[in-house]
C-alpha positions in Angstrom: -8.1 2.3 22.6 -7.0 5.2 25.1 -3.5 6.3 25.1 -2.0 6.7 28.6 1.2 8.2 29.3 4.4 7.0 30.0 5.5 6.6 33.7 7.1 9.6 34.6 8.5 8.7 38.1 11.7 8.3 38.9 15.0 9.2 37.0 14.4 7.1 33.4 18.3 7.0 33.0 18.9 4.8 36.6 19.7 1.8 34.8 22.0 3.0 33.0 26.0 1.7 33.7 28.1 4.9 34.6 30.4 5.0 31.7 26.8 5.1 29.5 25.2 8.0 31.7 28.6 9.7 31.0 27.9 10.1 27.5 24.4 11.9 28.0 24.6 15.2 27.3 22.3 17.8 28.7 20.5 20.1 25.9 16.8 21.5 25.7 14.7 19.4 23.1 15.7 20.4 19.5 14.3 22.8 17.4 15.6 20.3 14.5 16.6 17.1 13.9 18.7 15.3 10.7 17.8 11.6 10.7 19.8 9.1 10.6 19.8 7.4 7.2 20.3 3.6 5.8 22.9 2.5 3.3 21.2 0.4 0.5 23.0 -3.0 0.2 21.8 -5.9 -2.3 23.0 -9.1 -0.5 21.7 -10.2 2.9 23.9 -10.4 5.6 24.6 -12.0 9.1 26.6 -10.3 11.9 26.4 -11.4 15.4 24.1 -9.0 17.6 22.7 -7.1 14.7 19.1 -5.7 15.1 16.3 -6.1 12.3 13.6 -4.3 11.8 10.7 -4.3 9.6 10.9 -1.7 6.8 8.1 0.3 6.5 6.6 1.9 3.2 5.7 5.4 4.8 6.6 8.9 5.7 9.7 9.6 7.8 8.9 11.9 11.0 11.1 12.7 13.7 7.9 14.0 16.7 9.0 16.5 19.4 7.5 17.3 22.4 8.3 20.1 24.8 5.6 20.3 27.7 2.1 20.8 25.7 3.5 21.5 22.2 4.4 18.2 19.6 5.8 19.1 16.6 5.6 16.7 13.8 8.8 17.1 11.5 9.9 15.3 8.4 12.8 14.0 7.2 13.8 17.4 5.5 11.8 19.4 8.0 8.6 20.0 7.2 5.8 20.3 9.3 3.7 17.2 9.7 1.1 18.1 12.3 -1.5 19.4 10.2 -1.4 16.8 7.7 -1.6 14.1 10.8 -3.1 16.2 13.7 -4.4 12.2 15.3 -1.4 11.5 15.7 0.2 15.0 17.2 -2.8 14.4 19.6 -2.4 11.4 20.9 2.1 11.9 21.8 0.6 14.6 24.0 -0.3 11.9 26.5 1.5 9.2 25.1 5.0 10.7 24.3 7.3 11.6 27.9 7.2 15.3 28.2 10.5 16.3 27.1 11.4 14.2 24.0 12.4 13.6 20.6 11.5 10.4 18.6 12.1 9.3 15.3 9.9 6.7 13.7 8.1 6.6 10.7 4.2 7.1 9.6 2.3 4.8 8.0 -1.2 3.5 6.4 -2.1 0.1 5.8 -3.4 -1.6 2.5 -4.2 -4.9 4.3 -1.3 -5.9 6.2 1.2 -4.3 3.9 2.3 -0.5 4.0 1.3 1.5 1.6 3.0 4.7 0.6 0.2 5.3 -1.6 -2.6 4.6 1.0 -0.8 8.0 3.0 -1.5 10.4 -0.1 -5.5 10.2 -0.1 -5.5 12.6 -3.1 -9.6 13.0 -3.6 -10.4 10.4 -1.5 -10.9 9.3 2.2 -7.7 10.0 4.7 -6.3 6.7 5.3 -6.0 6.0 8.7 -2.2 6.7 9.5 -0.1 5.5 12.7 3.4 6.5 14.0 5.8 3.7 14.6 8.8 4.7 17.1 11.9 3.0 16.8 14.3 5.5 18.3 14.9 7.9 21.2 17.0 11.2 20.5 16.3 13.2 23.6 14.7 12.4 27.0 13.9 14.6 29.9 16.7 17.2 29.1 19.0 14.9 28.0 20.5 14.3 24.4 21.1 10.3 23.9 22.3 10.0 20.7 25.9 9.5 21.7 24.3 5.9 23.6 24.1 2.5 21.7 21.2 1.5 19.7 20.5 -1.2 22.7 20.8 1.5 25.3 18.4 3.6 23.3 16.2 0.8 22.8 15.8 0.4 26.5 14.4 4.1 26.5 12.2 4.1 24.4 10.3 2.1 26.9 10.6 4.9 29.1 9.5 7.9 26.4 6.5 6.5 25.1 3.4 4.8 25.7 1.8 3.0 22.8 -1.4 2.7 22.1 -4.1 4.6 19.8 -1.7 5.4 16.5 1.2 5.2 18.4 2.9 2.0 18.1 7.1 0.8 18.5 8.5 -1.2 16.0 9.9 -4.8 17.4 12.8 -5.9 16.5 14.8 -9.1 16.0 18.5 -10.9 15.7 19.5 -14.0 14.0 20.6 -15.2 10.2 19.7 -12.3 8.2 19.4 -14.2 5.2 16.3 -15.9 6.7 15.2 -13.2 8.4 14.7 -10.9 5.4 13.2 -14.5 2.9 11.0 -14.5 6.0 10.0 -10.5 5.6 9.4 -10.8 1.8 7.3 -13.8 2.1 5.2 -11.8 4.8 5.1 -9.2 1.7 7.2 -6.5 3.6 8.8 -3.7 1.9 12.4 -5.2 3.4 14.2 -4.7 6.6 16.7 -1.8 8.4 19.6 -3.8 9.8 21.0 -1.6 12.8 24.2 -2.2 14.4 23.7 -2.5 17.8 26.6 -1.2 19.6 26.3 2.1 17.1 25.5 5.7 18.3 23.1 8.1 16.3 24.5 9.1 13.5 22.8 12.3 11.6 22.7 11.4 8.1 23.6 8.5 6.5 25.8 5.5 8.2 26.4 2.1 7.6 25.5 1.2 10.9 22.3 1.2 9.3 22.1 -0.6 6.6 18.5 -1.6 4.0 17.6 -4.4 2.7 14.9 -4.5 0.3 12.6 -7.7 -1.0 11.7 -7.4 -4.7 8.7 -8.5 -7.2 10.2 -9.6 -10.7 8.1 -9.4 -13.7 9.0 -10.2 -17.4 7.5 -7.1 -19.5 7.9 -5.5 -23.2 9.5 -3.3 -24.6 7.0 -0.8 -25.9 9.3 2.7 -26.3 11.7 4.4 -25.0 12.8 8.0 -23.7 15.5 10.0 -24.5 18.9 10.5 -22.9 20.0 12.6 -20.2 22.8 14.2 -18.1 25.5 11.6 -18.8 23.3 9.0 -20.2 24.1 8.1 -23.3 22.0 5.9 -26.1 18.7 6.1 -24.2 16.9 7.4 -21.4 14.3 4.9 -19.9 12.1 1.9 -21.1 8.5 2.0 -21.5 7.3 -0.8 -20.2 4.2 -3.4 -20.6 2.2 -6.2 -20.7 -0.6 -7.6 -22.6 -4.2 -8.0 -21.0 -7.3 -8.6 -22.9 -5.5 -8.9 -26.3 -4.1 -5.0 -25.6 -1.1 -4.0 -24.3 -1.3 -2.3 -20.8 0.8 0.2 -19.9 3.5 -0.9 -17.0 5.3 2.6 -16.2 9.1 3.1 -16.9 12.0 1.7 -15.7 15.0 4.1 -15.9 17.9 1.9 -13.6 19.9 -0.7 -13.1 21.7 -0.2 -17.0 25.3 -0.5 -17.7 26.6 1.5 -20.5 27.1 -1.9 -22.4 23.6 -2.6 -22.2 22.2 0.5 -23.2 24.3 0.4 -26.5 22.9 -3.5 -26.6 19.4 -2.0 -26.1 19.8 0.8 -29.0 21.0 -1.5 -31.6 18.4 -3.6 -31.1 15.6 -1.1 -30.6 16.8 0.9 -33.7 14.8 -1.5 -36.2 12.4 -1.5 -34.5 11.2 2.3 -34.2 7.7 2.8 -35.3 5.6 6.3 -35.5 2.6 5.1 -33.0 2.6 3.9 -29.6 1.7 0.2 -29.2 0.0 0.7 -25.6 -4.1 0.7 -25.2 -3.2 3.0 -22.5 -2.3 6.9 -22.8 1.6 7.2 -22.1 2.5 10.9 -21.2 5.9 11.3 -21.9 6.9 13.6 -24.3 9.1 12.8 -27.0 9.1 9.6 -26.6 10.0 6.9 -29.1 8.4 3.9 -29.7 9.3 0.2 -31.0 7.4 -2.6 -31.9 6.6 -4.6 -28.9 9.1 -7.1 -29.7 11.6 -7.3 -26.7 10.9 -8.3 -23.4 12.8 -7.4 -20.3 13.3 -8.8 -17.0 12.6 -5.8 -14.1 12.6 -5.8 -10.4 10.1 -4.1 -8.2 8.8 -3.4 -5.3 5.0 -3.6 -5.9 2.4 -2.7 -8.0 0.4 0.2 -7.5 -3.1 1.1 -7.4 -3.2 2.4 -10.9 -1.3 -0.6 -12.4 2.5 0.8 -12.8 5.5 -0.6 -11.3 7.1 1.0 -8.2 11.0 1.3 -8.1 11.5 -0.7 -11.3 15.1 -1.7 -12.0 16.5 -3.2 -15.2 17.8 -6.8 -15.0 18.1 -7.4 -18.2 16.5 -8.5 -21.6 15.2 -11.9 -22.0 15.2 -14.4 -25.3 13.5 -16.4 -24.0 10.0 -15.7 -24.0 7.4 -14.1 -26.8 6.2 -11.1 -26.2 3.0 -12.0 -27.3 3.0 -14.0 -24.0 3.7 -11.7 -21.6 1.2 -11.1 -18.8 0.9 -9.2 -15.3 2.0 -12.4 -13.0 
């Protein structure tokens, strides 16, 4: 599908109330941008007015445009275009052209984003798209200092999607149901946005992520050792059997209080043993490793391709089921 460019006629700030056009400032488009950045909160909540987006599993990029040069940038600045040059092509036409966006680029593994789909290491590029959500700068104007809503508005105005380039809807309501709604879609989460907020470089609370978790009972097949201020044990090596053998899972390294890693030493202490009980090779050095006796309930975000658990976090160790029965759910 062709991308065609915004419409460029007429002043894209006209509909704008005074006291809101009084808070643009004028600025040439910026050499650099600090994104603004999500708090991570655990409970769903519901606010009157607040925004929610889909979160996506991809690369932060803020994309510039100044006349007939995009610049790609991400989140801590580096250059993007060469890696994604489809996608600095197409905001040529499609992006309004004085501008700064922030959005986020992604790859699809069926209708799911996939982090992993963007690396490509050895194999075929996955086919990547922008998604816009925000507008920073517009026709020699900074509009950070405006309300998400007011922002929202011009984002109509500073880009035209089609081709890779694509906004992100949003939505309001209970966001309780909202996010059930996104993790039975099989969504990474959502970003709720506080409406009335301006842009904030860095993190704020005005944004705030909510994220949907996979939980998986697995054994306890070794360990790592402490670190920093860790005391009693590093992280769990984790897996599951499969074929009579027991697969290797990955490692899970949070979501331990200090009680439990004393809880997880005295038991593991017994249970030490000078062989690793995985099929599969585990490369971490000095590690030490147990009988697969214990199993332990972890949260995660997916599985990926290669059959380890991504953003693993300890919930805690369960008595109630055999290892010997443990399986990939």
């Amino acid at each position: 599908m062709p991308v065609s460019a915004p419409a460029a006629a007429g002043d894209p700030f006209a509909t704008l109330p005074d006291e809101l056009r009084a808070l643009l400032r004028a600025e040439s488009v910026p050499r650099r941008v600090e994104p603004m950045a999500a708090v991570l909160v655990h409970e769903p909540f519901s606010e009157p007015g607040w925004l929610f987006e889909r979160k996506l599993d991809g690369i932060r990029c803020i994309a510039l445009r100044d006349g007939d040069r995009v610049r790609l940038r991400s989140r801590n600045d580096l250059p993007l275009d060469g890696r994604f040059p489809g996608i600095a092509a197409a905001l040529a036409t499609a992006a309004a052209p004085r501008c700064a966006l922030d959005g986020e680029i992604v790859a699809f593994d069926g209708a799911r984003t996939s982090f992993e789909r963007l690396q490509s290491r050895g194999g075929r590029p996955a086919r990547a798209f922008l998604y816009v959500f925000d507008v920073l700068h517009l026709a020699g104007r900074d509009t950070t200092a405006l309300p998400l809503r007011a922002r929202k508005r011009l984002l109509r105005a500073a880009v035209a999607p089609g081709g890779p380039i694509r906004t992100t809807p949003h939505r309001t309501g209970d966001g309780a149901a909202l996010l059930a709604d996104a993790c039975r879609r099989g969504w990474e989460g959502l970003i709720a946005k506080r409406p009335d907020a301006p842009y904030a470089h860095g993190r704020s609370a005005d944004w705030r992520k909510l994220k949907c978790s996979a939980e998986q009972e697995l054994v306890v097949g070794g360990y790592t050792a402490p670190r920093g201020s860790r005391t009693d044990l590093g992280a769990l090596l984790l897996g599951y059997h499969e074929g009579g053998r027991l697969r290797y899972a990955g490692k899970v390294g949070t979501g331990f209080t200090r009680a439990a890693l004393r809880d997880l030493a005295a038991r593991l202490g017994p249970l030490r043993t000078g062989a690793s009980p995985f099929a599969d090779p585990v490369r971490e050095a000095g590690a030490t490793w147990v009988e697969p006796r214990l199993v332990a309930q972890v949260a995660f975000t997916e599985w990926t391709r290669d059959g380890r658990l991504r953003h693993p976090r300890f919930l805690g160790l369960r008595d109630d089921t055999p290892a010997a029965k443990v399986v990939r759910e």
